[in-house]
C-alpha positions in Angstrom: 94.6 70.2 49.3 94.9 73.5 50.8 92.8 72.3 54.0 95.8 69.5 53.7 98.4 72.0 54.0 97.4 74.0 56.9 96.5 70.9 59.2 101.0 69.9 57.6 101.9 73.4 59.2 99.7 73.1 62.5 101.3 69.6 63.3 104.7 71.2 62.5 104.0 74.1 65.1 102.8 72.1 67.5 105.7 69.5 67.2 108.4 72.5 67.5 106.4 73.7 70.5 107.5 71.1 73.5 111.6 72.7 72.9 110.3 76.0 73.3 108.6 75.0 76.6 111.4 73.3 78.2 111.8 73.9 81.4 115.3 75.9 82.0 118.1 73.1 83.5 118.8 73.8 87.3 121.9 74.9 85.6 120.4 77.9 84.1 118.1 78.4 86.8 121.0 78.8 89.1 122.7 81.3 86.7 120.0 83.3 86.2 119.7 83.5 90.2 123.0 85.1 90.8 122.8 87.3 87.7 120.2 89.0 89.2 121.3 88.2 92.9 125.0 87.4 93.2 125.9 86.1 96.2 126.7 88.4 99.9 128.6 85.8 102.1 128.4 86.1 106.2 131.6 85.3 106.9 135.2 84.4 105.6 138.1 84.7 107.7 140.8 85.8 105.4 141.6 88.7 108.1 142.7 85.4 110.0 144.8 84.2 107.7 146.8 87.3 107.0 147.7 87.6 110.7 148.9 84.0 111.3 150.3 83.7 107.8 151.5 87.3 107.5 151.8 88.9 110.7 149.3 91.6 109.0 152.4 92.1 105.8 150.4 92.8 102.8 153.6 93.4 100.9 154.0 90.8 98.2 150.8 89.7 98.9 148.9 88.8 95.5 144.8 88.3 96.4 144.2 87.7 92.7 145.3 84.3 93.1 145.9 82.2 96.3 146.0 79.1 95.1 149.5 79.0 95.7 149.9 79.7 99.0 150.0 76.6 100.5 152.8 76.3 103.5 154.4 73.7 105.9 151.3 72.8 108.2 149.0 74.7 106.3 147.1 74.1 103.3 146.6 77.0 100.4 143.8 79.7 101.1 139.9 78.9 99.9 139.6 82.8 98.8 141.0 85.1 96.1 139.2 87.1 93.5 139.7 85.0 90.9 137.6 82.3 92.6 135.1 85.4 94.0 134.3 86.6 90.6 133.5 82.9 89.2 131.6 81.9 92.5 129.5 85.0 91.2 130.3 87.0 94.6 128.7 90.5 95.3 129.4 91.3 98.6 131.5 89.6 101.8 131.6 90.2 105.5 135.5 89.7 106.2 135.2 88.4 110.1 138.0 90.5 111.9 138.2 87.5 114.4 140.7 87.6 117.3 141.7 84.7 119.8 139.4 84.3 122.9 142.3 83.7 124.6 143.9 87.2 124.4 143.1 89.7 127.3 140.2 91.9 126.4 142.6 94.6 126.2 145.1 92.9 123.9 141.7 92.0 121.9 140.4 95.7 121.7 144.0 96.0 119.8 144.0 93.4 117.6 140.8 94.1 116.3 141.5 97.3 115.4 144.4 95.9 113.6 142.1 93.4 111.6 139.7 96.3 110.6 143.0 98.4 109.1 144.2 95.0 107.6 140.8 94.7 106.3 140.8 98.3 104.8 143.9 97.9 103.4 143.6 94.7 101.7 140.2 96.4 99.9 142.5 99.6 98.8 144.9 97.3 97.2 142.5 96.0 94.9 139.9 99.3 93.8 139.0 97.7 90.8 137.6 94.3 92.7 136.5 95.6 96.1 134.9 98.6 97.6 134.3 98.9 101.0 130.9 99.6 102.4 129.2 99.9 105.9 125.2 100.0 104.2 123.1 98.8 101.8 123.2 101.3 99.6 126.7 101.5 99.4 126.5 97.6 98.4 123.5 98.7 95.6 126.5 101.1 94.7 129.3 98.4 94.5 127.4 96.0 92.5 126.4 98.6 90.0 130.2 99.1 89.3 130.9 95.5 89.4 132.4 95.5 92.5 132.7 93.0 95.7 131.1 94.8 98.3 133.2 94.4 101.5 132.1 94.8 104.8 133.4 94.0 107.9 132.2 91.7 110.9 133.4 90.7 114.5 133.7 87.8 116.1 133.3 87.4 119.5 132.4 90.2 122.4 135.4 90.0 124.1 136.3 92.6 120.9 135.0 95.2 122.6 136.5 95.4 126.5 133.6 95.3 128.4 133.2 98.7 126.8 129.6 100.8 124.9 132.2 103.0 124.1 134.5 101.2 122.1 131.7 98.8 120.6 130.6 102.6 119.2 134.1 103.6 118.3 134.4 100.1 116.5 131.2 100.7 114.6 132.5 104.1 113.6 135.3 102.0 112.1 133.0 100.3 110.0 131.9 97.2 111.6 128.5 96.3 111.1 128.0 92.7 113.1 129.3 91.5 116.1 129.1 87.8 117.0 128.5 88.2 120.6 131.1 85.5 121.6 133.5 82.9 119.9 134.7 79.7 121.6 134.7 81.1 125.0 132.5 83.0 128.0 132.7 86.5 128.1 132.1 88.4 131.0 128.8 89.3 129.7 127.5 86.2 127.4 127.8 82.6 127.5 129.1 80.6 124.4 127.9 77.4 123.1 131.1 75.9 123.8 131.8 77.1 127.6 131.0 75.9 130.4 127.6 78.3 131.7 128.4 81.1 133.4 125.8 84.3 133.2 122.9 81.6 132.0 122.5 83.4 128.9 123.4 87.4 128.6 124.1 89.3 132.0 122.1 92.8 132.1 125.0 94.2 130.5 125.0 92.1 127.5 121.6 93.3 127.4 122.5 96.6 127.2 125.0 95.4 124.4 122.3 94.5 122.4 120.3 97.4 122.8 123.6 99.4 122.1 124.0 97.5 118.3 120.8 97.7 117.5 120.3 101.6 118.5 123.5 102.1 116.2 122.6 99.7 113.3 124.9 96.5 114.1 123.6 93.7 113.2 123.3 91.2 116.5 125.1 87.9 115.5 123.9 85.1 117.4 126.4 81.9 115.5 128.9 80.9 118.7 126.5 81.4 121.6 124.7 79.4 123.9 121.3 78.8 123.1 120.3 80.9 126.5 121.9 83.7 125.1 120.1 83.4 121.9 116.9 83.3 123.7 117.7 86.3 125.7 119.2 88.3 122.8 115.5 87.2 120.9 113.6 88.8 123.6 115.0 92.0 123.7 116.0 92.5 120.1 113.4 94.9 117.9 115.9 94.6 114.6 116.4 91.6 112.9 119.5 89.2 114.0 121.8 87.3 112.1 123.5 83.8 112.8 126.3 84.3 110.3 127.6 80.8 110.0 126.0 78.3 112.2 123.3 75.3 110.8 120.4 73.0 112.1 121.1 71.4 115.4 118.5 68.7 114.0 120.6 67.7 111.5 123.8 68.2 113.4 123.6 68.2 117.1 126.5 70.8 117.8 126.0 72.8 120.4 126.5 75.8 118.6 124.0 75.3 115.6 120.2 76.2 116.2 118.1 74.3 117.4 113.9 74.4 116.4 113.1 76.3 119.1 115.4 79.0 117.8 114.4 78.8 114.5 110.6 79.2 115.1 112.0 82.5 117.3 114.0 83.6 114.5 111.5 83.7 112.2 109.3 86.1 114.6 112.4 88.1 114.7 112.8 88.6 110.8 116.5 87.2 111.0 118.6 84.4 109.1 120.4 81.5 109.5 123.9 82.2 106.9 124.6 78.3 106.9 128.2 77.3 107.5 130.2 74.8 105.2 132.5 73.0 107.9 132.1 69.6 107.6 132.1 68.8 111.6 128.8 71.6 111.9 127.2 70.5 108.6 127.4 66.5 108.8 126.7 64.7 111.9 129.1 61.7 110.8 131.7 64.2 111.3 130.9 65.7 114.2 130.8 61.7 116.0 134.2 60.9 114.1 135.9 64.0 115.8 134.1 62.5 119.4 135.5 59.1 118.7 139.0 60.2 117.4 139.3 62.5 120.5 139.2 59.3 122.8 141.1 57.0 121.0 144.0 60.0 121.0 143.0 60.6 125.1 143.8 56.2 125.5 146.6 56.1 123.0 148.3 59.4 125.1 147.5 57.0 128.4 148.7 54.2 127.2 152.4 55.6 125.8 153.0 58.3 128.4 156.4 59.5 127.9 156.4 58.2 124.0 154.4 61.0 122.1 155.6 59.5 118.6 154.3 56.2 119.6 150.9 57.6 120.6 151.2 60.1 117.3 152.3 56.6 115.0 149.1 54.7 116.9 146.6 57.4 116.2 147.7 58.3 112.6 146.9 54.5 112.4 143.7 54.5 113.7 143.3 57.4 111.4 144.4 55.2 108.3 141.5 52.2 109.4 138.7 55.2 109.7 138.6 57.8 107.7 137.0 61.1 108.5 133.5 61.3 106.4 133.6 64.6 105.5 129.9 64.7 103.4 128.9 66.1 100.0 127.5 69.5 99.0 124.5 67.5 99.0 124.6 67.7 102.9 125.2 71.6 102.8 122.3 71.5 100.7 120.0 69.5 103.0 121.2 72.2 105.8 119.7 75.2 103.7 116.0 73.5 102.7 116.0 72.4 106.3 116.1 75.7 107.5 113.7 76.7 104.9 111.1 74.4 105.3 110.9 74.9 108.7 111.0 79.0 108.6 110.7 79.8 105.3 113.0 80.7 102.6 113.4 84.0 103.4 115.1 83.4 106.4 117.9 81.3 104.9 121.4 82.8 103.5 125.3 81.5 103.2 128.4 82.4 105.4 130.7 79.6 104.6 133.2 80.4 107.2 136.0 79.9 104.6 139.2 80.7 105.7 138.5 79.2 108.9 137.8 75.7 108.5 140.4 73.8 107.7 138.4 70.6 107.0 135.7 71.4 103.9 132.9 69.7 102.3 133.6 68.0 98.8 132.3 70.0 95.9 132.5 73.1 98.5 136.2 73.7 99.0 136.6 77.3 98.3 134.8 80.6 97.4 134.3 79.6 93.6 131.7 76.5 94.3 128.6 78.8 95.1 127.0 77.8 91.9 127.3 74.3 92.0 125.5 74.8 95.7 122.9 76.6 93.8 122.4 74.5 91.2 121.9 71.8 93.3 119.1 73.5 95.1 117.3 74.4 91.6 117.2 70.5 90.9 115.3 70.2 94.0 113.1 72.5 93.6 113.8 75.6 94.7 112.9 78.7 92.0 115.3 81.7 90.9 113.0 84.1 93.3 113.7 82.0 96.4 117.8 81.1 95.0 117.8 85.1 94.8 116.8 85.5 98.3 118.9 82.8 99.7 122.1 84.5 97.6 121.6 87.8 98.9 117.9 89.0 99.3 117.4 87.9 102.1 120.5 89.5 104.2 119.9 92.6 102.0 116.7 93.0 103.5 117.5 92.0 107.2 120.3 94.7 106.5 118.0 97.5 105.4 115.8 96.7 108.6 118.6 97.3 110.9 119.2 100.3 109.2 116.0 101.7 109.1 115.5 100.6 113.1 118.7 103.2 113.7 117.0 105.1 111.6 114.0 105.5 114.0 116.1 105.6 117.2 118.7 108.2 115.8 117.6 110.7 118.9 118.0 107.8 121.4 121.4 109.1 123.6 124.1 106.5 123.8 123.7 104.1 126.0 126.9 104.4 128.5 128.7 102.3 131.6 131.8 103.1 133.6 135.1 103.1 132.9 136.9 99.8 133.8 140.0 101.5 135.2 
């Protein structure tokens, strides 16, 4: 009887024992992630949005909730804190992006007025955001529960052709440059230009050198694949694209192609993969190519009538709708990139902000979880969702730093004054 018993209790254990073994729903897996690892995003381009919406005014300005923001022509903002803290967000690079199309003089000045914009947006809210220029300063901001905030620029023309101000504007606390936006400068070619230097002239080289002697990080998203060859070669710190995606899976000029990748890797840098729908789904990217020529014959066609051609085209808009993609195909984006380099070369910079056409399920800074949780169905464990949150730019961070480090009695680099 007693022999009875004990073989009762063993069948009891054992039928209690497949619960406790459950694996943890990608759900759970994903929280656990950005518990330990929340997320530090590559770029968002509320800076932007405060100088066309704002003209720089904070005043009356409430960043706890946006949602409300919405206004003739444009739609409501994708960021405020209330959506930061429940996308589990740790740390930002806040793009202080100017227009191409200014003068490089006007640009020197409007950047510094993004950076003071920046700082004083971060000052309004102590209790949410600290600003930081290094790691340890975002080790610092998460231990208090704070959104680390750092800032990034976008595109060389920020600079004016100048080592001096690119110094002054790291002093300032910028800590990336994307070497160009939409547009040539007179030292690197963009993705989107017409070539003109074929890559990075020898004083974009000496750009390069410049950041990395200081502890910038090099951003290659924007440029022309030339000038992400060239930057490679020369570069002894990792680099960052800081929202740009596969040019496999999307054939934009400005994502990476596999030749890039395999370089990157080399390098030690990361792809920060970008959310807008027209550099994430290749469907998108064709619609915009076949919407562009049926506006370019509909403008032929009623010249002299804009509101017939406007009428025809919102038509043709009507009959084929844009197909702007799931977070599925943000997804497929990020294990691309990691299958093909490796996970730890993988992070996010949604570009938020400054898209104003975004991916189902990814429409604003609160759907990082559901991105992540996605990934944990396929596959991918909390180590390698930690790295893609934030390990991963973390560590490129710290090896920029530690490359300044080891070139900290290298004298400035320096070139003549324009005028």
């Amino acid at each position: 009887m007693r022999s009875l018993l004990l073989a009762s209790a063993a069948l009891a254990l054992l039928a209690a024992a497949p619960s406790a073994a459950t694996p943890p729903s990608p759900e759970a897996v994903a929280a656990a992630a950005l518990k330990a690892a929340p997320v530090w995003d590559g770029h968002n381009d509320v800076p932007e949005q405060l100088r066309d919406r704002r003209k720089n005014l904070l005043d009356g300005f409430d960043f706890s909730d946006t949602t409300n923001t919405a206004a003739t022509g444009k739609a409501a903002m994708q960021t405020d804190l209330k959506r930061m803290r429940l996308g589990k967000m740790g740390a930002q690079f806040w793009s202080v992006y100017v227009s191409a199309d200014l003068t490089e003089q006007q640009a020197v000045q409007a950047t510094l007025e993004q950076i003071d914009t920046v700082k004083r947006l971060v000052a309004r809210y102590p209790k949410d955001l600290q600003l930081c220029g290094d790691t340890a300063c975002v080790a610092s901001a998460w231990k208090a529960g704070k959104i680390a905030s750092l800032i990034g620029m976008e595109g060389g023309h920020s600079i004016g052709g100048s080592l001096a101000v690119l110094r002054q504007m790291y002093a300032l606390g910028a800590r990336y440059m994307t070497l160009t936006h939409f547009k040539n400068n007179a030292w690197a070619d963009s993705a989107t230009d017409k070539p003109a230097h074929n890559g990075l002239t020898d004083f974009g080289r000496q750009v390069v050198h410049e950041m990395q002697r200081l502890g910038m990080l090099v951003d290659l998203s924007h440029v022309s694949e030339q000038t992400m060859l060239d930057a490679l070669d020369i570069a002894r710190a990792p680099v960052i694209f800081s929202h740009s995606n596969a040019r496999t899976l999307n054939g934009h000029p400005r994502n990476v192609s596999d030749a890039v990748l395999d370089r990157l890797k080399a390098n030690g840098g990361i792809v920060m993969v970008n959310f807008y729908a027209p550099y994430v789904v290749e469907e998108t990217r064709q619609w915009n190519a076949r919407r562009a020529a049926e506006k370019a014959r509909l403008d032929s066609l009623n010249t002299g009538n804009p509101d017939a051609a406007k009428t025809a085209l919102d038509a043709w808009e009507k009959a084929n709708p844009v197909p702007n993609g799931t977070l599925t195909d943000i997804a497929n984006q990020i294990d691309y990139i990691a299958k093909r380099i490796g996970h730890d070369h993988v992070g996010l910079g949604g570009d938020l902000d400054g898209i104003e056409m975004t991916i189902p399920g990814m429409e604003d800074v609160s759907k990082y979880p559901a991105l992540l949780t996605e990934l944990a169905r396929r596959g991918w464990s909390q180590a390698q969702l930690e790295m893609l949150a934030s390990g991963n730019i973390l560590r490129v961070m710290k090896a920029a730093e530690a490359y300044a480090a080891s070139r900290r009695g290298d004298p400035p680099l320096e070139n003549a004054v324009a005028f």
